[in-house]
C-alpha positions as CSV (number, residue, x, y, z in Angstrom):
1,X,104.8,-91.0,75.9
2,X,107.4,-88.4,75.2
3,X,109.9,-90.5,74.2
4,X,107.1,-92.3,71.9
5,X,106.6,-88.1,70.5
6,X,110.0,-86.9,70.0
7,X,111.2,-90.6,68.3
8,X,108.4,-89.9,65.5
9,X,109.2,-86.4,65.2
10,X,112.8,-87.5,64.8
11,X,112.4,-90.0,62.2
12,X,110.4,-87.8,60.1
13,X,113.0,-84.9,60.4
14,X,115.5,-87.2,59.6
15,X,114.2,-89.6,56.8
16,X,114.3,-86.9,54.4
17,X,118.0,-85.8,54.3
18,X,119.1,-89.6,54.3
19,X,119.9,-91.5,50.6
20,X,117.6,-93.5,49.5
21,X,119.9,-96.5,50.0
22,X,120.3,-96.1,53.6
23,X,116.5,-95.5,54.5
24,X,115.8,-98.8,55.1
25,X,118.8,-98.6,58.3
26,X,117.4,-95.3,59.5
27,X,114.4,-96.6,61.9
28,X,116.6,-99.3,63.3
29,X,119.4,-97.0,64.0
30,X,117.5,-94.5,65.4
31,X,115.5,-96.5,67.7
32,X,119.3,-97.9,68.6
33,X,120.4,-95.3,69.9
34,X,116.9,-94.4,72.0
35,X,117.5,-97.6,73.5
36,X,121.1,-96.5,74.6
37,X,119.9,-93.6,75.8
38,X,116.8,-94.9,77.9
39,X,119.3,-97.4,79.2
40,X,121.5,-95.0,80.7
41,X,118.8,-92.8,82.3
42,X,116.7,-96.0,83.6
43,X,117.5,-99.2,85.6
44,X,118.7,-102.1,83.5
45,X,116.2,-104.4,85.6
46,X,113.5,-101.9,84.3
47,X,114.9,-102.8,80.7
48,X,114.5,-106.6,81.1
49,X,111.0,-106.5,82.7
50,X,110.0,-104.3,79.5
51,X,111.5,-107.0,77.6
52,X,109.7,-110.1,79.1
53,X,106.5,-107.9,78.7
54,X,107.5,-107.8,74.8
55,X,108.3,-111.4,74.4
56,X,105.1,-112.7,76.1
57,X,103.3,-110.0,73.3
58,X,104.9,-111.6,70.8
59,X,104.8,-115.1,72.3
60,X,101.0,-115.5,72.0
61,X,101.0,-116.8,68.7
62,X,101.1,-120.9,68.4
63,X,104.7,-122.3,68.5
64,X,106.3,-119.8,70.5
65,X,106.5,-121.2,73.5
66,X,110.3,-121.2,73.4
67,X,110.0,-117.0,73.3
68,X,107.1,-117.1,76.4
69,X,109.7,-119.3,78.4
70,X,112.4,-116.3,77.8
71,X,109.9,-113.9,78.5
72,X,108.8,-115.6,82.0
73,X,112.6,-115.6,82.6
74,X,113.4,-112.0,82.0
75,X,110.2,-110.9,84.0
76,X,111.3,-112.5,86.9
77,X,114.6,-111.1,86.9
78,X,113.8,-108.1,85.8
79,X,110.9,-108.0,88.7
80,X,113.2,-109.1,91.6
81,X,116.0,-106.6,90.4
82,X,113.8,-103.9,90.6
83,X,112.7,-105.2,93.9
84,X,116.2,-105.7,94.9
85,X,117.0,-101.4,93.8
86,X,114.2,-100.7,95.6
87,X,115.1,-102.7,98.7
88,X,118.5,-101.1,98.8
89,X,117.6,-97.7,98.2
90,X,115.2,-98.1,100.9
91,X,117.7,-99.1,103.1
92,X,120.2,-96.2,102.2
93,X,117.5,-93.8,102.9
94,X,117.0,-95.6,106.5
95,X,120.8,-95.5,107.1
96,X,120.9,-91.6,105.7
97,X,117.6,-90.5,107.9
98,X,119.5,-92.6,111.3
99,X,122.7,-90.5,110.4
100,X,121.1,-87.3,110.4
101,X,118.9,-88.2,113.7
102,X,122.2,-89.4,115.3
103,X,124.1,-86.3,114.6
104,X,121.3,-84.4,115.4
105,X,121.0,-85.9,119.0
106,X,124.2,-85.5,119.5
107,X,124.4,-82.1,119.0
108,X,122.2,-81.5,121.6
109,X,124.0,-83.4,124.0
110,X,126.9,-81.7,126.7
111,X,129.3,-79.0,125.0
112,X,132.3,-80.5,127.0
113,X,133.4,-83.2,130.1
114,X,133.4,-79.7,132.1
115,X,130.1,-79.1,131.5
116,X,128.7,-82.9,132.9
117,X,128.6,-81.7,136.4
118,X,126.8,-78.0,136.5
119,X,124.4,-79.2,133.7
120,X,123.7,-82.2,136.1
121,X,123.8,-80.4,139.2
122,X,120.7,-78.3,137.5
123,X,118.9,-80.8,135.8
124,X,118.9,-82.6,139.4
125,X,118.1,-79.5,141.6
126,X,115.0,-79.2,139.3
127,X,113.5,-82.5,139.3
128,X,114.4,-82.5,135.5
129,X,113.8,-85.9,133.9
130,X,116.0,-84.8,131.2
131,X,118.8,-85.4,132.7
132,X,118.7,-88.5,131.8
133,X,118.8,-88.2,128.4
134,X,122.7,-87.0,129.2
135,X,123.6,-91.1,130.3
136,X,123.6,-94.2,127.8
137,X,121.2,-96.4,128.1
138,X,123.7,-98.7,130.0
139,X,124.7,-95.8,132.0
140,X,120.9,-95.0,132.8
141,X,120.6,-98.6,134.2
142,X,123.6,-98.5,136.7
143,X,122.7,-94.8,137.7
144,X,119.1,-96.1,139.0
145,X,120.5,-99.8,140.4
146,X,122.9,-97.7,142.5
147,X,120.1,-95.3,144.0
148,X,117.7,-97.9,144.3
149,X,115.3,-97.4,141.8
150,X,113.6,-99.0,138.8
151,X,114.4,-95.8,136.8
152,X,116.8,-93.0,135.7
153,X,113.5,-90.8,136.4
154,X,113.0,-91.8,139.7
155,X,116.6,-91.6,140.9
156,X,116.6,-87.8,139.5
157,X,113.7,-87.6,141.3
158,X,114.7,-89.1,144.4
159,X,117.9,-87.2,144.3
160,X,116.1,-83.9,143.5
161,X,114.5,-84.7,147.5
162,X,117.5,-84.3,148.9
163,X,118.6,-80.9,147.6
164,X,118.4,-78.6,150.8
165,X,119.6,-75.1,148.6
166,X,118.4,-75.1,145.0
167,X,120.6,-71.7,144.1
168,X,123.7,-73.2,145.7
169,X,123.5,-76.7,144.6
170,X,123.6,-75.6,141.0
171,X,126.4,-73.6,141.5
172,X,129.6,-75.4,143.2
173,X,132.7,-74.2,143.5
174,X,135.3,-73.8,140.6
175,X,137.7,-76.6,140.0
176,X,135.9,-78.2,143.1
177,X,135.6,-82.1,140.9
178,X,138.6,-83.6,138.5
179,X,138.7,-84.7,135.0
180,X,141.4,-87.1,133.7
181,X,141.2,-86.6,130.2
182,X,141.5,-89.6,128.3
183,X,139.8,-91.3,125.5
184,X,136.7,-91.5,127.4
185,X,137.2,-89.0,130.1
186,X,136.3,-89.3,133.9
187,X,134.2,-86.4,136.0
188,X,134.6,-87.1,139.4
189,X,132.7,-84.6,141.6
190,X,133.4,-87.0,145.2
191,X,135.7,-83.8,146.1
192,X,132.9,-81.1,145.0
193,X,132.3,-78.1,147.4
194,X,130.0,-75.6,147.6
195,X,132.0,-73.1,149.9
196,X,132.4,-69.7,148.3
197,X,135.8,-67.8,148.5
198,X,135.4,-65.5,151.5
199,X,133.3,-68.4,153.8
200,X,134.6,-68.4,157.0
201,X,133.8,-72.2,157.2
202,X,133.3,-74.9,155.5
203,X,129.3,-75.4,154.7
204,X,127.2,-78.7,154.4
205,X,126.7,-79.7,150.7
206,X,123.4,-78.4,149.2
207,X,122.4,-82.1,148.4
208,X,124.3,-85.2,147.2
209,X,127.2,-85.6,144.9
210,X,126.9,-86.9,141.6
211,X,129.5,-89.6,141.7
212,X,132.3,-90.6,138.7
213,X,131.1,-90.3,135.4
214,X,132.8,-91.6,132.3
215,X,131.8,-89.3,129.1
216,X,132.3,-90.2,125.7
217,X,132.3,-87.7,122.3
218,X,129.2,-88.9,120.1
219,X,129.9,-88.8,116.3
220,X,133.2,-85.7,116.8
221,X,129.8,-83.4,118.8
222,X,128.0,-83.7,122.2
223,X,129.9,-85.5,125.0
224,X,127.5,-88.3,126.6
225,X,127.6,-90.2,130.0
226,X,128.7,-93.8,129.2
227,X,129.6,-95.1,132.6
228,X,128.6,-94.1,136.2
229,X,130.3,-94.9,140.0
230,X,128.6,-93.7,143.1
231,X,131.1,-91.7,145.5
232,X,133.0,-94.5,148.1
């Protein structure tokens, strides 16, 4: 409708300053160069639907049967382009909205390998089926085959029972576990202790050990538990 507007107003401000001889070129020019610039700004499939739309117009009358067969032609490729745009732009905005809900996951996920075994410890002490949100889905599988349940939830759970000292449990000694940092580093926390520096004796673990756990970086943020051992 605008473009309809400002092509009239155009023509009329131009047709007066042009020579008579070159009037008859002015329209056609003009609407040229609209065409060039609608072109750019719009998709060329867009373009060739409008087109087939034109030809069947002008393909009503008797004997044009030729022109409706170009026209049927050019609205079905100009409808399946468009379809096609919109199919891939769809998909782009999928892949975008997944990228941003990846990263966004991530970033939520452990700071550091250091962090897997206090944030674990926790989660654990306090029943917290979160915790399993730290492991893969793989890693979620083997963590509950290897304590005997159908979940990660219930082996949190389960392992949450046999926590004697909340307070302690979540805090065990410095430099207790190891990490071999590689690639995809290793946590192992079969060594862990719970004895503080001035205990006369060693004391009984507050509740179980985690195990080894492999940890992988997700998209350069969180660090995520990919793989899982129970202590020998």
């Amino acid at each position: 409708m605008l473009v309809g507007v400002g092509l009239v107003v155009l023509v009329r401000l131009v047709l007066p300053l042009v020579p008579a001889s070159w009037r008859p070129w002015t329209v056609p020019v003009v609407l040229v160069l609209v065409l060039v610039l609608l072109l750019t700004m719009t998709s060329v499939w867009a373009w060739l639907a409008a087109a087939g739309v034109g030809l069947v117009v002008l393909g009503v009358r008797p004997l044009r049967w030729r022109l409706l067969a170009a026209a049927g032609v050019a609205l079905l490729v100009g409808a399946g382009g468009l379809g096609w745009d919109a199919w891939q732009e769809h998909r782009r905005q999928a892949e975008i909205a997944q990228q941003e809900h990846d990263l966004a996951v991530a970033r939520m996920l452990l700071s550091s390998p250091s962090a897997v075994p206090t944030t674990l410890l926790t989660m654990i002490a306090r029943s917290d089926p979160r915790a399993c949100s730290l492991f893969s889905p793989g890693a979620q599988v083997r963590f509950a085959v290897v304590h005997g349940t159908s979940t990660c939830t219930e082996a949190v759970h389960q392992l949450a029972g046999q926590v004697t000292d909340q307070q302690r449990y979540e805090s065990p000694a410095p430099r207790s576990y190891k990490i071999v940092y590689t690639a995809s580093p290793v946590v192992d926390t079969c060594g862990m202790t719970w004895d503080g520096l001035f205990q006369p004796q060693p004391l009984l673990p507050p509740g179980p050990r985690l195990g080894v756990l492999q940890v992988e970086q997700q998209l350069g943020a969180g660090w995520l538990i990919t793989g899982y051992d129970p202590c020998l």
